[in-house]
N, C-alpha and C positions, 0 to 999 in steps of 0.2 A: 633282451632280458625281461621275464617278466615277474609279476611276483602275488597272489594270491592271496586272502582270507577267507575261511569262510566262515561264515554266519549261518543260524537259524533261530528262526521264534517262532513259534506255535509249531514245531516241528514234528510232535511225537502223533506216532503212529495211530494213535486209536480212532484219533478224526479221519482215518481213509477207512474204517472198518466198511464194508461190503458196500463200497462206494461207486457209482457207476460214473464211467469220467467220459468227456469229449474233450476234442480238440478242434478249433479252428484258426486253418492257416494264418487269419486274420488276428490270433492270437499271439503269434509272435511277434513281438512289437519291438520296432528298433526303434529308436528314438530320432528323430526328422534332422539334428545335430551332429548322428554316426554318419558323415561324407565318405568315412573312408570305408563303410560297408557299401558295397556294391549290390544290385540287383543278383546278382550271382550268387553274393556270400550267401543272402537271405535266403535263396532256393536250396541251400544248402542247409541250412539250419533245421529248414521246415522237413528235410530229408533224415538230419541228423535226429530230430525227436524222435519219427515214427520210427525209423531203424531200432531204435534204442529200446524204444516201447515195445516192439514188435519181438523183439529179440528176447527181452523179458515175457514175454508172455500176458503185460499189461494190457488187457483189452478196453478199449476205447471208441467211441463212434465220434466220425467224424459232425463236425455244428456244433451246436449250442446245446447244452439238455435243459433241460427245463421242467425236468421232475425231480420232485422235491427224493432227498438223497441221493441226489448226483453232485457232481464237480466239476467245475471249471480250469482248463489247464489254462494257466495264461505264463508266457516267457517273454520277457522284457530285457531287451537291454540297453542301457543308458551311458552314456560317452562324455567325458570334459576334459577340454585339448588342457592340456595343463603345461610348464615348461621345459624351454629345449626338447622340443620333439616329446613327449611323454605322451600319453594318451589313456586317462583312469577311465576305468567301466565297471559298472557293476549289470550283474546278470543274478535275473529274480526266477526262480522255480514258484510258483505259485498257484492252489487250486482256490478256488471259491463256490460256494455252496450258493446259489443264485436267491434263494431262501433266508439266507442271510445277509444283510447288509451288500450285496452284491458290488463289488470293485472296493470295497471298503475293509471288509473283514474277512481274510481267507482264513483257511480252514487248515492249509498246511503251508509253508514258504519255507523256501532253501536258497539263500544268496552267497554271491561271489565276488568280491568287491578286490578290483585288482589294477597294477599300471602295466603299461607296455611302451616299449620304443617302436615296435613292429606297426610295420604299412602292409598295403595290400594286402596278396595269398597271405602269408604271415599273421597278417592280424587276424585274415576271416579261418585259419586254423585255428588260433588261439581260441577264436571265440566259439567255433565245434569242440573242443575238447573241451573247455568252459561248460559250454551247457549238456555235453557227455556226462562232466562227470554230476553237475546236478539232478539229472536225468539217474543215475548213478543211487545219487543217495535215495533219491524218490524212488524206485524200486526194492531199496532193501527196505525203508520204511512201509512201502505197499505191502509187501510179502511178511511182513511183524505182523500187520495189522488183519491181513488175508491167506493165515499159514492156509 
């Protein structure tokens, strides 16, 4: 059983107007606490953005950008064993403008704050459709901002 919210702040579209993004692998960041993500799930994860991206038509170069009106993708997700087996996480969509306050003030965020009983495969699915669907939002708000 799982069960979801979701959240956003600063979420609206205008801030990705003709934004150029990158992504690096090193940007999806599990939290050093998630055990029960394996080396596995993570290669997955990093599979499940660009699919996503890709499939959208979101163009993106891989690294760092580092010119001013570009974005930073960073995906985080963060784990606390809580009780009788439960396992809360939250999972953050977020871009940052390197220009701005960099790691401090993004520019868009979409989070997922949710518990799970689920181990192993189970959880590392949970956590691909998780960031599918934030993946998800961050395409339709792309596509607002970049008809």
């Amino acid at each position: 059983m799982a069960g979801t919210m979701g959240l956003a702040q600063n979420a609206g579209p205008t801030n990705l107007k003709g934004l150029q993004l990158c992504l690096r692998n090193d940007d999806i960041a599990i939290d050093k606490n998630a055990k029960q993500i394996d080396t596995e799930a993570r290669q997955a994860f990093a599979r499940v953005v660009a699919t996503k991206l890709s499939a959208y038509r979101i163009l993106y170069r891989d690294g760092l950008c580092l010119n001013k009106g570009s974005g930073n993708i960073i995906i985080s997700v963060n784990t606390l064993d809580g009780v009788n087996g439960a396992l809360f996480y939250t999972v953050d969509f977020e871009v940052y403008d390197l220009f701005l306050t960099p790691g401090v003030t993004s520019i868009y965020r979409s989070t997922i704050m949710g518990y799970t009983h689920s181990t192993g495969q189970t959880l590392a699915t949970r956590m691909n459709t998780t960031i599918g669907e934030l993946i998800d939002q961050f395409a339709a708000d792309y596509a607002k901002a970049n008809p």
